[in-house]
ZANU-237357 format. One record per atom (N, C-alpha, C): residue in three letters; x, y, z. Coordinates in steps of 0.001 Angstrom, whole numbers, plus 500000, padded with zeros to 6 digits. Example, Ala and Ser with C-alpha at 12.3 -4.5 7.8 and 13.67 -1.06 7.14 Angstrom:
ALA513190494310507800/ALA512300495500507800/ALA513200496700507800/SER512850497750507080/SER513670498940507140/SER512900500030507870/
END
This chain:
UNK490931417529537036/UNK491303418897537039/UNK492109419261535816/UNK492589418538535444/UNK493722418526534006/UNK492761419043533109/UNK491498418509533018/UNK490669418582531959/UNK489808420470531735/UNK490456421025532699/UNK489477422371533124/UNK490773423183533057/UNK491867422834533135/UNK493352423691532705/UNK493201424452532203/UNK492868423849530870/UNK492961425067529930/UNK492163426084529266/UNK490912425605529633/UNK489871426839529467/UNK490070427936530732/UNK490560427189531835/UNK490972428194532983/UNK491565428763532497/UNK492622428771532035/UNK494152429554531764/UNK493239430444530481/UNK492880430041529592/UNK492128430557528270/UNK491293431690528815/UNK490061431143529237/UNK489200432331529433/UNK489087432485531370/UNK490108432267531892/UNK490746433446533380/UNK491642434150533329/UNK492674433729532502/UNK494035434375532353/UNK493979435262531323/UNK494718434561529934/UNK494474434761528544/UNK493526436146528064/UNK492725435680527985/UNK491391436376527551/UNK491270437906528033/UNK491092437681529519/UNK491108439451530392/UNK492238440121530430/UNK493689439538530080/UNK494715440034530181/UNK494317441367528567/UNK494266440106527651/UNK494056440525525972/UNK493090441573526167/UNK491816441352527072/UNK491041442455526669/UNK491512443706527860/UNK491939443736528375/UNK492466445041529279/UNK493520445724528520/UNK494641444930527994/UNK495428445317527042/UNK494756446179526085/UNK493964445658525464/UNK492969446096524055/UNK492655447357524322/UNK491431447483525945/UNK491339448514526486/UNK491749449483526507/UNK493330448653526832/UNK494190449949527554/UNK494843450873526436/UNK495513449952525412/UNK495962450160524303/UNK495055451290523226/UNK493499450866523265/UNK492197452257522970/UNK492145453028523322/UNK492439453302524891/UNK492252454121525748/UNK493709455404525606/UNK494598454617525155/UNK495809455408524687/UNK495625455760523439/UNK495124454804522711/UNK495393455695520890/UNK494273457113521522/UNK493371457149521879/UNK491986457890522002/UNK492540459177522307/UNK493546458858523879/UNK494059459839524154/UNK495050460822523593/UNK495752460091522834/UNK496702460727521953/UNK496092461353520741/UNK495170460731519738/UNK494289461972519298/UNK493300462791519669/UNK492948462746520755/UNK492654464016521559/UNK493600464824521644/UNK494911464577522400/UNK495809465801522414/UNK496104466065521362/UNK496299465683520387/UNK496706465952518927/UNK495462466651518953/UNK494825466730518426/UNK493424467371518123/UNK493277468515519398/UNK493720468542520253/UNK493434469937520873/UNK494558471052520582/UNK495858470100520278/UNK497468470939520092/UNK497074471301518828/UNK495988470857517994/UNK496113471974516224/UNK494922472362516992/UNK493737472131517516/UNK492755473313517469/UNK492736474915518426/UNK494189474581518988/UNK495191475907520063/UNK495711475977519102/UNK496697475501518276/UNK497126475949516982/UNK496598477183516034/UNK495852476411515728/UNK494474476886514949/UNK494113478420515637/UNK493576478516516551/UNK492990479095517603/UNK493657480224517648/UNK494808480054517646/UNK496249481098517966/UNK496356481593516805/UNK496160481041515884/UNK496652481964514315/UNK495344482921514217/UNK494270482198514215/UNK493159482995514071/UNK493231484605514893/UNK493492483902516267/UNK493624485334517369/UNK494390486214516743/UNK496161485775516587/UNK496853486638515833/UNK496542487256514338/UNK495677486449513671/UNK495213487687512488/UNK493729488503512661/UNK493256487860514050/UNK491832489469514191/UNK492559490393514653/UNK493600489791515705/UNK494505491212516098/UNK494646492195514985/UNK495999491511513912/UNK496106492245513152/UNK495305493062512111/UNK493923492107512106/UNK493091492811511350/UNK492674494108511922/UNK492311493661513159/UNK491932495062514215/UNK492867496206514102/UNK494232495415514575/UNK495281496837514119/UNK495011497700512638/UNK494768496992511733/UNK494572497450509993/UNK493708498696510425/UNK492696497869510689/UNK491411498865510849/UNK491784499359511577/UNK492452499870512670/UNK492451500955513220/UNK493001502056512806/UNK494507501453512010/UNK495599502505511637/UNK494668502666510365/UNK493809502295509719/UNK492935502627508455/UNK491878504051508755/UNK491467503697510006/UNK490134504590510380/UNK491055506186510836/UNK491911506354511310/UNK493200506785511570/UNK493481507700510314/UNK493476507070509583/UNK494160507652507968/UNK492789507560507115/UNK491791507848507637/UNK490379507504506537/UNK490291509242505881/UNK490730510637506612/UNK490364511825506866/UNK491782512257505417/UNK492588511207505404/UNK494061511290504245/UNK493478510989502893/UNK492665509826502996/UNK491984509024502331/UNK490606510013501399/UNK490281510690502345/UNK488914511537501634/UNK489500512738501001/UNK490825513408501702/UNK491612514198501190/UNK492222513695499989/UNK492606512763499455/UNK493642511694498046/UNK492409511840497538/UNK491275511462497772/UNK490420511231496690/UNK489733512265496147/UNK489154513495497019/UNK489054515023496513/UNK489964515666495673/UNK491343515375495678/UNK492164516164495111/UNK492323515037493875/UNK492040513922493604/UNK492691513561492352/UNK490971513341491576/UNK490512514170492244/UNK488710514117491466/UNK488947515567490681/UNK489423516401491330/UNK489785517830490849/UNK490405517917489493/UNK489713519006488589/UNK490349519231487464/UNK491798519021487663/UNK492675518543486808/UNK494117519079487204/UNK494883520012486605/UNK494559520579485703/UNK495223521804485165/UNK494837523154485819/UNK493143523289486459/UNK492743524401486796/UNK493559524037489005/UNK493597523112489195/UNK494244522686490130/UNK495757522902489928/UNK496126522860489211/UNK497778523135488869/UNK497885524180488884/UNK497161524939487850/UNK497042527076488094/UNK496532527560489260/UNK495817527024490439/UNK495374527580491253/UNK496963527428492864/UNK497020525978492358/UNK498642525883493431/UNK499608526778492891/UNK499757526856491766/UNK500776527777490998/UNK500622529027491503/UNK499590529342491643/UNK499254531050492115/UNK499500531346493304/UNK498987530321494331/UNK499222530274495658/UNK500800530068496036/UNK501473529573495113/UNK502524529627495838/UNK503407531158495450/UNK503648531344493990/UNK504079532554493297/UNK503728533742494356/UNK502480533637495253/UNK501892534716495653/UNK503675534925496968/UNK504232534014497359/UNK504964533944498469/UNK506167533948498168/UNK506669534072496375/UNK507915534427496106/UNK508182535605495665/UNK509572535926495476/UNK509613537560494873/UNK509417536937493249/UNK508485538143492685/UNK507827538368491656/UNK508931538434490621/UNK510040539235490761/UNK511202539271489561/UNK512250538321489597/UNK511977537185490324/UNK512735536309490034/UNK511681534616489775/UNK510639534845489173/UNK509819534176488625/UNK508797534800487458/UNK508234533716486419/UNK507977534313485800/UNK507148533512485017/UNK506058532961485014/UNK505180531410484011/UNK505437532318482941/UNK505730531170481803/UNK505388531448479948/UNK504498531278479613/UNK504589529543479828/UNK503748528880479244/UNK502762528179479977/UNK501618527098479494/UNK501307526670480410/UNK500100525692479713/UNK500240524502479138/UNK499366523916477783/UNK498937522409478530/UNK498289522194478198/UNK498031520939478095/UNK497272519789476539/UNK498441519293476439/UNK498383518463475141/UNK497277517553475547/UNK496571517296474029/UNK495263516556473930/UNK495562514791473982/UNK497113514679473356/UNK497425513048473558/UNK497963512951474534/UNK497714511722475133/UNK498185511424475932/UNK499303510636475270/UNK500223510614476552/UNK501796510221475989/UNK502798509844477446/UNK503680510076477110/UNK504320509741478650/UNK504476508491478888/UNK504211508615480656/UNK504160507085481463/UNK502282506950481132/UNK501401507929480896/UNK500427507656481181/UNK499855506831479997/UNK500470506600478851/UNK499662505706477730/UNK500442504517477717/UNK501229504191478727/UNK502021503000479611/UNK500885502211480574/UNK500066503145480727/UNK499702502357482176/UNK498002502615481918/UNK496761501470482654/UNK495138501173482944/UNK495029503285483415/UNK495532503186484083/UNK495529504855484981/UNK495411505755484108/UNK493488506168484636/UNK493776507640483414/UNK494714508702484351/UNK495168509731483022/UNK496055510586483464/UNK495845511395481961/UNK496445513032482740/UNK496650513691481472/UNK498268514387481612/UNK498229515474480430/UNK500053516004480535/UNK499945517227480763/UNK500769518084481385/UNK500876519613481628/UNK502394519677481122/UNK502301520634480696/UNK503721521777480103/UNK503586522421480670/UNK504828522861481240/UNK504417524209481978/UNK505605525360482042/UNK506076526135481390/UNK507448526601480906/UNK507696527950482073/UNK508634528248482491/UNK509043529246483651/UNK510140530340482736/UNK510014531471483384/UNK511306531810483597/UNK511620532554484775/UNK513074532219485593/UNK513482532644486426/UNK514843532437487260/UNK514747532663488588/UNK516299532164489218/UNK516234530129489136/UNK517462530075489703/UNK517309528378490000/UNK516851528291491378/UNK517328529348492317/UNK516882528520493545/UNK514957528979493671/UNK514678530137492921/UNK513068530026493619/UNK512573529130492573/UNK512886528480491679/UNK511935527598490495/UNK512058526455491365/UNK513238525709491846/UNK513290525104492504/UNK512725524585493762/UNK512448525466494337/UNK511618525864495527/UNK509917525673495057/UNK509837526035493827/UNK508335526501493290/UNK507812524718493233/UNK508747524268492157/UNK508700522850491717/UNK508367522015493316/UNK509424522313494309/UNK509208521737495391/UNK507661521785495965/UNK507426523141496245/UNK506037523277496634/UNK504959522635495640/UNK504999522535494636/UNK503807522221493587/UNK503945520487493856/UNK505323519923493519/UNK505245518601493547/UNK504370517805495228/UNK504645518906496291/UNK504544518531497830/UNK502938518827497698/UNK501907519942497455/UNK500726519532497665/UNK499839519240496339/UNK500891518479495249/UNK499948517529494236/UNK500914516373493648/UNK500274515675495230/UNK501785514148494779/UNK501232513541493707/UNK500162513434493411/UNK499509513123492005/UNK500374513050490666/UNK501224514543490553/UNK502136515159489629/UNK503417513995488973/UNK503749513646488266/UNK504620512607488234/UNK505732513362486885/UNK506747513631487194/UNK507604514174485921/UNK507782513782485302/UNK507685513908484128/UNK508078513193482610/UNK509428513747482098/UNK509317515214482132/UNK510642515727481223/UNK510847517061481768/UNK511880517530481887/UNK512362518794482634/UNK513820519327481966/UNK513311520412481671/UNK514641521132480515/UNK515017522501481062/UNK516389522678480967/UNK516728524096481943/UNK517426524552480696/UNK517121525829480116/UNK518415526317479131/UNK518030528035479698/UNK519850528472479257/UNK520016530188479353/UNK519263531032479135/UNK518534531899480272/UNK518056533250479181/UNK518902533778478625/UNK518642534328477358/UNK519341535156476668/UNK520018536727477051/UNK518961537413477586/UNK519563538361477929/UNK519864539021479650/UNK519629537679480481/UNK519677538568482019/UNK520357536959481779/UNK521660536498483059/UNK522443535679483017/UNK521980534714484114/UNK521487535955484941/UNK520792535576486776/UNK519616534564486268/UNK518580534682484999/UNK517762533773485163/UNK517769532830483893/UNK517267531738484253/UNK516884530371483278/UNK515466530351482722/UNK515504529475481866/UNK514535529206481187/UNK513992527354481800/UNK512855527331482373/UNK512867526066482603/UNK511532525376481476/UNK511640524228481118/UNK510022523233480699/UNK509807522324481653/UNK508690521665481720/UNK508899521115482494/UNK507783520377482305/UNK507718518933481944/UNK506331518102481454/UNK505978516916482640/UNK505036517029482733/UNK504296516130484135/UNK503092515415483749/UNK503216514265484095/UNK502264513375484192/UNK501034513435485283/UNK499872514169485057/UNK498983513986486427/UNK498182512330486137/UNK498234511798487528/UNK496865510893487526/UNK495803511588487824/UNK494833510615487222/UNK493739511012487955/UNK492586510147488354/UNK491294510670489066/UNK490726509511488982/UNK489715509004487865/
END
């Protein structure tokens, strides 16, 4: 019996212990990259969800503002000087007449400004007033509010000469366009 010991012990004991171990020990690495591999592909999974969301949100608040969008792009397709005289008129029509007064009203052939700064075509308007401070003010307000396009370059206020009540304004603007 001495002589059968140790292959007993070897391949009864030994051996099935090692390979269940082995087993078991596979059976754990396996499992652990599985969960690893499902915890990044929920990972994964979750970021994705959270940016169709947000994409969805984009597009919605986009489709939302598409009607702003066709409006920005009509108005900066528009001449802008005959667009500048036509807001100009419309608004003048709603102030008192003797306390406003256009001079001038040119548009220079170089470009200059911010606009020979920047890829963005654009051109320049002058546009010289005379009148009170608070309706020029008011005027400027309205013109700048429905042509945000308008970007100021230079703005000069000096005395009329002979009425005290009104100023002399210039006033040079950068339009973009498209």
């Amino acid at each position: 019996m001495h002589l059968y010991r140790q292959p007993i012990i070897l391949f009864g004991i030994v051996l099935p212990v090692l390979i269940a171990t082995a087993i078991i020990g596979g059976g754990y690495l396996l499992k652990s990259q599985m969960v690893t591999s499902f915890d990044n592909k929920q990972k994964t999974y979750k970021t994705y969800e959270q940016g169709r969301l947000a994409g969805l949100e984009i597009e919605s608040q986009i489709t939302r503002q598409r009607h702003h969008l066709d409006r920005w792009n009509e108005q900066l397709s528009q001449e802008t000087a005959s667009a500048v005289a036509t807001n100009l008129r419309k608004i003048a029509e709603h102030l008192p007449g003797k306390e406003i007064q256009q001079t001038a009203f040119e548009r220079p052939n170089a470009t200059g400004g911010f606009g020979s700064a920047a890829a963005q075509k654009s051109s320049q308007l002058r546009i010289a007033f005379r009148g009170t401070y608070r309706t020029l003010q008011r005027t400027f307000l309205e013109l700048e509010t429905r042509m945000p396009q308008l970007q100021l370059q230079d703005f000069q206020i000096s005395p009329y000469s002979t009425q005290s009540s009104l100023l002399n304004f210039q006033v040079t603007y950068t339009a973009w366009e498209n």
